[in-house]
MARPA-929787 format. One record per residue (C-alpha): residue in one letter; residue number from 1; x, y, z. Coordinates in steps of 0.2 Angstrom, whole numbers. Example, Ala and Ser with C-alpha at 12.3 -4.5 7.8 and 13.67 -1.06 7.14 Angstrom:
A, 1, 62, -22, 39
S, 2, 68, -5, 36
! end
This chain:
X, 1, 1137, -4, 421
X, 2, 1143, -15, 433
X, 3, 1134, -5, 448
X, 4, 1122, 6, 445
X, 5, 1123, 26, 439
X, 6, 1115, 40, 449
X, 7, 1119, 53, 435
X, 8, 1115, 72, 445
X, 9, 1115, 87, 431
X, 10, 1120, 102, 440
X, 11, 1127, 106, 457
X, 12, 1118, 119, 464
X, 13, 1114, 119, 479
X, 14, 1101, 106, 477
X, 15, 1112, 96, 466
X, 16, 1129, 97, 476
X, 17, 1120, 91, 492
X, 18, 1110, 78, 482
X, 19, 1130, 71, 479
X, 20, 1135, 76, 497
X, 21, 1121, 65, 504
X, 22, 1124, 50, 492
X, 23, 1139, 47, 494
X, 24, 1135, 43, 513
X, 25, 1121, 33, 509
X, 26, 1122, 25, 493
X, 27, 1141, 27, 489
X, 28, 1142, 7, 490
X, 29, 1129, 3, 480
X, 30, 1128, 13, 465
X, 31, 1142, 24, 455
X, 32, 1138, 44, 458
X, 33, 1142, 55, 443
X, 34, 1140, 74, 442
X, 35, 1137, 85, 427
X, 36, 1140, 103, 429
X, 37, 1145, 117, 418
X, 38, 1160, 122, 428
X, 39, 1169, 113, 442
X, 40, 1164, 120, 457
X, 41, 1150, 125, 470
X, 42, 1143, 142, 470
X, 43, 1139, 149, 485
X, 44, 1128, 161, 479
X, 45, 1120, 170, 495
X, 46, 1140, 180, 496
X, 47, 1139, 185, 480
X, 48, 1135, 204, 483
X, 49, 1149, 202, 495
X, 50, 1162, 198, 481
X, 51, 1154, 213, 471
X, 52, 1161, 225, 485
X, 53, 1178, 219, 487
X, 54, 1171, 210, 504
X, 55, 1176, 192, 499
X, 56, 1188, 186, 485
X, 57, 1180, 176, 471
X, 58, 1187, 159, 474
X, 59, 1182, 157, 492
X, 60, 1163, 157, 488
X, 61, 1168, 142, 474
X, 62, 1168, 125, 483
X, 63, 1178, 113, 472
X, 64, 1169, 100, 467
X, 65, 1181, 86, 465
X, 66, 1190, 91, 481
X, 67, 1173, 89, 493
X, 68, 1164, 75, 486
X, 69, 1174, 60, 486
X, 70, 1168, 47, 478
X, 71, 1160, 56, 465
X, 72, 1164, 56, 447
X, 73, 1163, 73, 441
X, 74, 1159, 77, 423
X, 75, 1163, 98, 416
X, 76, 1149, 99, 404
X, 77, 1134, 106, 399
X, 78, 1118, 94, 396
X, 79, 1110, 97, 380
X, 80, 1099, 81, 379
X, 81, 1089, 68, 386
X, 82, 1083, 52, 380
X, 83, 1071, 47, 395
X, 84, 1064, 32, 385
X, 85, 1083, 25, 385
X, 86, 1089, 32, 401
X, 87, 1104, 42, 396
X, 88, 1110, 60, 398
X, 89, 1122, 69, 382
X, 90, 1132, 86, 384
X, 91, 1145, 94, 378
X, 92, 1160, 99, 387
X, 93, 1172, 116, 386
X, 94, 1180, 112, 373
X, 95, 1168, 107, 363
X, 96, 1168, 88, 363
X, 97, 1151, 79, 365
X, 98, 1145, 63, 376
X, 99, 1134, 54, 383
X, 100, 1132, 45, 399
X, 101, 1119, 32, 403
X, 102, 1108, 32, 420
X, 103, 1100, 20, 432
X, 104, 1094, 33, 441
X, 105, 1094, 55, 436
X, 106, 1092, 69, 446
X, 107, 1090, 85, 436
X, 108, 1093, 100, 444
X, 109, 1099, 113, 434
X, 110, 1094, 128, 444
X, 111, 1088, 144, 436
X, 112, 1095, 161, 427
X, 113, 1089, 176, 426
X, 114, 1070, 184, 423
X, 115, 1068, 194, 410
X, 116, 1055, 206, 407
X, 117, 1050, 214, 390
X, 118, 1056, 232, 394
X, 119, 1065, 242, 380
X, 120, 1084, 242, 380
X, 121, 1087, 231, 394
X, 122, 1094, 215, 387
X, 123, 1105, 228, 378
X, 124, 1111, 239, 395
X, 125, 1109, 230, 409
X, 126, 1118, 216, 418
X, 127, 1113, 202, 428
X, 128, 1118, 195, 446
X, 129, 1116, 177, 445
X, 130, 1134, 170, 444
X, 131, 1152, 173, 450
X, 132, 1155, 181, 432
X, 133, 1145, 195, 436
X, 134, 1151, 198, 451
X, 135, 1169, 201, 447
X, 136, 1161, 210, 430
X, 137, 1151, 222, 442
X, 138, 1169, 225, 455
X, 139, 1178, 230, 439
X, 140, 1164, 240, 433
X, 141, 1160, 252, 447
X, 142, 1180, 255, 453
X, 143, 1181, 259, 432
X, 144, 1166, 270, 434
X, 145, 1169, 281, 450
X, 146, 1189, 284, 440
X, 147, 1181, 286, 426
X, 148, 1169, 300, 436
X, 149, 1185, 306, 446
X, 150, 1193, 311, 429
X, 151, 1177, 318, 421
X, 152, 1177, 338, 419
X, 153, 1161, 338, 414
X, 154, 1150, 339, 430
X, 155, 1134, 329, 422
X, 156, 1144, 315, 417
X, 157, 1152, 315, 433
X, 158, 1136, 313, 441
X, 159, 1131, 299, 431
X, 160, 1146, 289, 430
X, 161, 1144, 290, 448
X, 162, 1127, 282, 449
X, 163, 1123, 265, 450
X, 164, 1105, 259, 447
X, 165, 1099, 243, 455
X, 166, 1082, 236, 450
X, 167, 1073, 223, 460
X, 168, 1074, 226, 478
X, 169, 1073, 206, 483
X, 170, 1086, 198, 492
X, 171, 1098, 201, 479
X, 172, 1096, 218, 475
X, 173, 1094, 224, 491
X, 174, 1111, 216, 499
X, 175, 1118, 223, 482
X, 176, 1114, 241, 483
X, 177, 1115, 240, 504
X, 178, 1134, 231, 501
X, 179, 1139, 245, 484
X, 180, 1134, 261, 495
X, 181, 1148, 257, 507
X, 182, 1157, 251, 491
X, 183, 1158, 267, 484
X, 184, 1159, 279, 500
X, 185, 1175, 271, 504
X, 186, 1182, 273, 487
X, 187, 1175, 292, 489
X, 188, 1185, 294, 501
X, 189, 1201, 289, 490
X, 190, 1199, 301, 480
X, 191, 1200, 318, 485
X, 192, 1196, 325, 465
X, 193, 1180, 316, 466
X, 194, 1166, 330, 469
X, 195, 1151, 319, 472
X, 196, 1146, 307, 482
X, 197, 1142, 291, 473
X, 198, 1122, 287, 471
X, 199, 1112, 272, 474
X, 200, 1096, 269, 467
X, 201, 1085, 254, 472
X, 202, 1070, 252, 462
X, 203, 1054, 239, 462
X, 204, 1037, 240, 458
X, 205, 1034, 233, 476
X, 206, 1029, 244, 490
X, 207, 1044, 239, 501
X, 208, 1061, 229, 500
X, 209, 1062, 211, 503
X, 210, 1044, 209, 499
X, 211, 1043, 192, 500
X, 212, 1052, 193, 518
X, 213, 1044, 197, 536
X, 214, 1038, 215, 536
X, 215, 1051, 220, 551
X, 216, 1065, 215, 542
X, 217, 1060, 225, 527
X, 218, 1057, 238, 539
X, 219, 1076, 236, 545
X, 220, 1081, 235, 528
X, 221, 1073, 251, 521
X, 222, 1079, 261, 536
X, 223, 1098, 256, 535
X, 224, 1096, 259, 516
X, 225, 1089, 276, 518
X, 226, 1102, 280, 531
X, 227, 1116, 275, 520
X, 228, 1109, 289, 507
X, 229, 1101, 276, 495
X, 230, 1089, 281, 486
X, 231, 1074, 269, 487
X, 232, 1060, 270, 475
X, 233, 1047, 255, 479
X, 234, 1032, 256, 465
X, 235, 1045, 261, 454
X, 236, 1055, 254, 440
X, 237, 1062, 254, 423
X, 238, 1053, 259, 408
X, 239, 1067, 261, 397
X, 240, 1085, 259, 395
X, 241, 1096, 267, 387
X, 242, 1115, 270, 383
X, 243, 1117, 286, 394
X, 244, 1104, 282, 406
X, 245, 1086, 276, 410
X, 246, 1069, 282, 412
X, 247, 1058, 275, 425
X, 248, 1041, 272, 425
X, 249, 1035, 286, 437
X, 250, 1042, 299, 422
X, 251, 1059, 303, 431
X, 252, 1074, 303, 419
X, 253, 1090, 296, 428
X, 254, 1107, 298, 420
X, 255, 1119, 281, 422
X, 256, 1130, 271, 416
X, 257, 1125, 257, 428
X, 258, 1110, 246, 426
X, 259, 1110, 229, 438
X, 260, 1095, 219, 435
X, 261, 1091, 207, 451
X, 262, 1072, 206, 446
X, 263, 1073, 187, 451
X, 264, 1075, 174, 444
X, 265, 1066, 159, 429
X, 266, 1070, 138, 430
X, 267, 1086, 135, 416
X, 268, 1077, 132, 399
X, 269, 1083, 118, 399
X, 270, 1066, 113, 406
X, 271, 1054, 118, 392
X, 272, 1063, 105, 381
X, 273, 1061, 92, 390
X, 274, 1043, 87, 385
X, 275, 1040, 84, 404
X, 276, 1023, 93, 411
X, 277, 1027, 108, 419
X, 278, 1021, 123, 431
X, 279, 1026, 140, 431
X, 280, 1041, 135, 420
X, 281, 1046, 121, 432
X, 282, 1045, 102, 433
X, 283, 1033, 96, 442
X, 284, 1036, 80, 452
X, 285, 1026, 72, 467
X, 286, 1029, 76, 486
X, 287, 1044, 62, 485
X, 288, 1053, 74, 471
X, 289, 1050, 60, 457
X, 290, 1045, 67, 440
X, 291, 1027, 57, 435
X, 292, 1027, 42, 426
X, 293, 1047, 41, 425
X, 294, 1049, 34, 443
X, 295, 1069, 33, 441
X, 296, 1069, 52, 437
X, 297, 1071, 65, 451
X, 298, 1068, 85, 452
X, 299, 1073, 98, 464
X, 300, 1077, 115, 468
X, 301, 1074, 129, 456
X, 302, 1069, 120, 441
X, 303, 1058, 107, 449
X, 304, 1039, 113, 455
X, 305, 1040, 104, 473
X, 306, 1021, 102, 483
X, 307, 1023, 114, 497
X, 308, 1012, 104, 512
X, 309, 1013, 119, 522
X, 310, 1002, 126, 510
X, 311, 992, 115, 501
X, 312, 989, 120, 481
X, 313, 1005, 129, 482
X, 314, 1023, 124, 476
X, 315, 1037, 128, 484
X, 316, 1048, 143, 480
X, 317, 1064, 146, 472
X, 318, 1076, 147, 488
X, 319, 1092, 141, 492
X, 320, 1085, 133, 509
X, 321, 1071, 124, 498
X, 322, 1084, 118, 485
X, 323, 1096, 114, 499
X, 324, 1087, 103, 508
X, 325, 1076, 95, 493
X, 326, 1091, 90, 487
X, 327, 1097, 81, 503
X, 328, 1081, 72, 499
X, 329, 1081, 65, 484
X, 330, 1096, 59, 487
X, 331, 1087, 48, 503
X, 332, 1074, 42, 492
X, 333, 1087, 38, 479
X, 334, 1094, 26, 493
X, 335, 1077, 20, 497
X, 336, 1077, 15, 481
X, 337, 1091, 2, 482
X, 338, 1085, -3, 498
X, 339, 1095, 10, 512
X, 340, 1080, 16, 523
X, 341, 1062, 21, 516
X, 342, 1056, 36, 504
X, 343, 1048, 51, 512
X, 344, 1038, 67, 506
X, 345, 1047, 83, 506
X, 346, 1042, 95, 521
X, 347, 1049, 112, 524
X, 348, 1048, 122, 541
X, 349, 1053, 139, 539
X, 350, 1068, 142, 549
X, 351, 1069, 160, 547
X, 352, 1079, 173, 535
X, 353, 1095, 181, 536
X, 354, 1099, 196, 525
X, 355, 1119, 204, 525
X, 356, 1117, 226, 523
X, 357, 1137, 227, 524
X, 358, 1146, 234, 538
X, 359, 1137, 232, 555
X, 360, 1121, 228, 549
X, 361, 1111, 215, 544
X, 362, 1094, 209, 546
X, 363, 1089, 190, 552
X, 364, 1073, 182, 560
X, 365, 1082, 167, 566
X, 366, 1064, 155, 574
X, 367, 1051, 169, 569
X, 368, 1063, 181, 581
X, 369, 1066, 197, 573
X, 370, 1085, 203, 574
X, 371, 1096, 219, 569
X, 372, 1112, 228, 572
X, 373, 1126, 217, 576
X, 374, 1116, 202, 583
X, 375, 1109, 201, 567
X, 376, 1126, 200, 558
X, 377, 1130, 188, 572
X, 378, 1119, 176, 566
X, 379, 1119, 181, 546
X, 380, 1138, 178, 546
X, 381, 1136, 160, 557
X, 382, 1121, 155, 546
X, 383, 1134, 155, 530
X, 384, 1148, 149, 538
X, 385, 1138, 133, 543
X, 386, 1127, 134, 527
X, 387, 1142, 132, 516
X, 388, 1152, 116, 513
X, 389, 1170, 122, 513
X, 390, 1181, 137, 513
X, 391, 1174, 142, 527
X, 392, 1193, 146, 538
X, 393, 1195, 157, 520
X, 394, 1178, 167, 523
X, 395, 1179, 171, 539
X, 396, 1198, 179, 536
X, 397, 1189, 189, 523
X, 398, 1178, 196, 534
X, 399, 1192, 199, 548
X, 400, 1203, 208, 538
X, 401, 1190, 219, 530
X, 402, 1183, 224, 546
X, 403, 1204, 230, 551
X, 404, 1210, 235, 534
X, 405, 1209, 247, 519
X, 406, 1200, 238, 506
X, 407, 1209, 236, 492
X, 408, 1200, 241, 476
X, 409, 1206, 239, 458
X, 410, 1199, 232, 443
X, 411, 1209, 216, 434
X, 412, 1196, 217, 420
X, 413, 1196, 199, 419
X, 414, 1178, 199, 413
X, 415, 1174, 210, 399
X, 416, 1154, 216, 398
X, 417, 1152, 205, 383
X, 418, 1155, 190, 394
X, 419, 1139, 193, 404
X, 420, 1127, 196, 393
X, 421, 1106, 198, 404
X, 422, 1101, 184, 394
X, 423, 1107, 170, 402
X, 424, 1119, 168, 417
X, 425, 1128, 152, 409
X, 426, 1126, 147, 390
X, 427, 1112, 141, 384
X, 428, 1110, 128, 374
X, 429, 1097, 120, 363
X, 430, 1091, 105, 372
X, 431, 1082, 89, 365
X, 432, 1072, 77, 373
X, 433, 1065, 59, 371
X, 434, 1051, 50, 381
! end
């Protein structure tokens, strides 16, 4: 090498502005190479948007090789790594293998989704971790309200017509907040369709967004309700089934729609790495370098960052923690070679944001509690700023959703074999070496 190799593995958000930042930094002093499993950058937060018609898929998928100059980017999937001898193998689409060696790794490979050992699910439901799934889920529920249009038989009507959602997080709740308006407006399309499409949002919490401040689960619950959701917190699925699903207080629910956002696990990669671990995550020192391999770096989902603000904790598994522990690794990495000097990951809470579709939203932007349209004023800058390109794209979205009919039909581009609950991305065996 005739410079040395920061080698990233994924391009999350802790891994794309890991890149970003280098290549301000660092770009002349050491070559920048990025290994992700599909060329571009997620941006995950709209994702429930692009369930609902709201946004088109591409605009929430940053290209990678067009907003990182400088960077090398490598379409693959990592499946071992030799820590002794400092290099990183993978294997790309198609099939071919590699290898690339390192000076200096950041692994950052994010997170999929949690399962839990509930009868039937892996089988009926599908996850919400990846732009796959979203377009999966558009498809599906214009399918299912047809579907329910044409039905003659009133009980299948009914359930074709409802759409379970389990884990009332962030996720779930701007899912079945965004899919209630979803499904009215294509109600109302379709003057042969008897019922009104159902909502459910379950979770064995006693309030949505538990994590969150309480007044914005309040704000939540209320829009929720008045949108004709039905939210059961201390409440969730005991078994799945083909025709429908039976949830833990007895109730009996027929559907054809089961969408699992019960969080979210790091990327198994992790557990084959042979590096200690907590809760499933890597555990690295408050400057995000994994003990006793100096040259390696973790952040975001898959790394188990100390939390200062709360001493014996770790950090969570956030898009602002992963965000900004990224930005920092990529500092000390400059550090490293002599830019500036190493600091310890800190995180002020700047608040929340949380889109319910339509007018509202709910956001404590400095601790201050917000709803209604000064809410959606500040959800809708917050991801305009928070995301690194397409933003011109985005914000025509929104304008001509809030003037136009939405258009809704399926292209059935992802077949429910495609999204399988077990992982959001293949998962590979991975191998290790220290």
């Amino acid at each position: 090498m005739t410079k040395p190799r920061v080698v990233i593995v994924g391009a999350g958000f802790a891994g794309y502005h890991a890149a970003k930042t280098l290549t301000r930094l660092a770009c002349d002093r050491a070559e920048i190479v990025l290994l992700n499993s599909t060329d571009y950058f997620l941006y995950l937060p709209l994702l429930p948007e692009v369930a609902a018609g709201v946004v088109e898929p591409t605009r929430i998928s940053v290209p990678l090789a067009g907003t990182l100059p400088g960077v090398r980017v490598i379409v693959g999937e990592a499946d071992q790594v030799d820590l002794r001898n400092r290099w990183v193998g993978f294997t790309q689409p198609e099939g071919d293998r590699g290898r690339i060696a390192y000076d200096r790794l950041v692994l950052s490979v994010g997170s999929v989704n949690k399962l839990l050992p509930i009868p039937g699910v892996t089988e009926y439901a599908h996850g919400f971790r990846g732009l796959p799934e979203a377009v999966y889920l558009h498809d599906h529920v214009i399918r299912q309200i047809e579907r329910a249009e044409q039905a003659e038989d009133p009980a299948e009507q009914r359930a074709r017509a409802t759409f379970v959602v389990v884990g009332a997080g962030y996720t779930g709740t701007e899912v079945a907040a965004h899919g209630q308006l979803f499904t009215d407006a294509l109600h109302a399309q379709r003057p042969r369709l008897t019922v009104r499409p159902r909502w459910m949002l379950l979770d064995v919490a006693p309030r949505p967004l538990p994590e969150l401040d309480q007044r914005m689960s309040q704000t939540a619950d209320r829009v929720l309700r008045r949108r004709g959701v039905d939210v059961r917190m201390g409440t969730s699925v005991a078994e799945a089934t083909a025709d429908g699903v039976k949830l833990t207080d007895g109730d009996y629910i027929p559907t054809c729609t089961l969408v699992w956002c019960v969080g979210v696990r790091p990327d198994p990669f992790v557990a084959e790495l042979g590096l200690r671990t907590e809760k499933g995550r890597l555990v690295t020192d408050e400057y995000l370098n994994v003990p006793g391999f100096p040259e390696v770096y973790a952040c975001g989902d898959a790394a188990a960052v100390p939390d200062v603000t709360r001493p014996g904790e770790i950090c969570t598994m956030t898009a602002q923690h992963a965000q900004r522990q990224g930005k920092l690794a990529a500092h000390n990495i400059a550090a490293s070679y002599g830019q500036g000097r190493r600091r310890p990951y800190k995180h002020h809470d700047l608040g929340w944001v949380v889109d319910l579709g339509g007018r509202d939203a709910a956001a404590n932007p400095l601790k201050v509690p917000l709803s209604g349209l000064p809410a959606k004023a500040v959800t809708r800058g917050y991801h305009l700023l928070a995301m690194p390109g397409n933003r011109a794209r985005v914000g025509a979205d929104w304008v001509l959703d809030a003037v136009l009919t939405r258009s809704a039909t399926q292209l059935g581009l992802v077949p429910a074999h495609a999204v399988p609950l077990e992982s959001s991305s293949p998962e590979v065996p991975v191998h290790a070496r220290s």
